[in-house]
N, C-alpha and C positions, 0 to 999 in steps of 0.2 A: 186631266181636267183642271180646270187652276181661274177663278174669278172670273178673267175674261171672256171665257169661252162659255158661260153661261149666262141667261140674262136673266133679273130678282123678281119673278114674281110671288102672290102670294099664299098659290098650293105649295111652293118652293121648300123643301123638307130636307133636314138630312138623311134621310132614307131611302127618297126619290135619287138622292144625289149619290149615293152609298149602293144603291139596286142596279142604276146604269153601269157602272164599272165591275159589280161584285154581283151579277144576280140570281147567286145560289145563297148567298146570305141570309141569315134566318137573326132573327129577334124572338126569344124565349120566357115567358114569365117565371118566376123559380119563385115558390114557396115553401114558407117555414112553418109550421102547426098549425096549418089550414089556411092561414095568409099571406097575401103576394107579399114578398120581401123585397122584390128588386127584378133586374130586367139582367139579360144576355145576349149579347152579341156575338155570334160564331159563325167561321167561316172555313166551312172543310171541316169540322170535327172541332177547329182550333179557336177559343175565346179571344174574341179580338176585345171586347170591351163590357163595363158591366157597371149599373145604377142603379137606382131607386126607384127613378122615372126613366121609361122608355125611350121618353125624347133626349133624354141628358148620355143613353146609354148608344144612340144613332151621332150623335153629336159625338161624343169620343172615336166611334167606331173610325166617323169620316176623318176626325184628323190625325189618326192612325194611318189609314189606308188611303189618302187622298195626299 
């Protein structure tokens, strides 16, 4: 998948974009003493990527795996 094969609308996510090609991939919240610390992106057991914010942690995922 590579820019042009998609076209920009505005439900447009890296997660939607991340789920077509990968759609056993999971997004995990991981907390630390009762609060969210950060997000996780794994794929098959194996962490492909990891943030603060969700969308920051789909956003690395894809340009890892894209």
């Amino acid at each position: 998948m590579s820019f042009d094969d998609r076209t920009m609308r505005l439900d447009d996510s890296p997660r939607d974009r991340v789920r077509q090609v990968h759609p056993s991939i999971i997004c995990t919240a991981v907390y630390w003493n009762g609060r969210r610390a950060g997000y996780v992106v794994s794929l098959n057991g194996k962490t492909i990527a990891s943030a603060t914010q969700a969308y920051q942690a789909w956003l690395l995922a894809e340009a890892k795996l894209l």
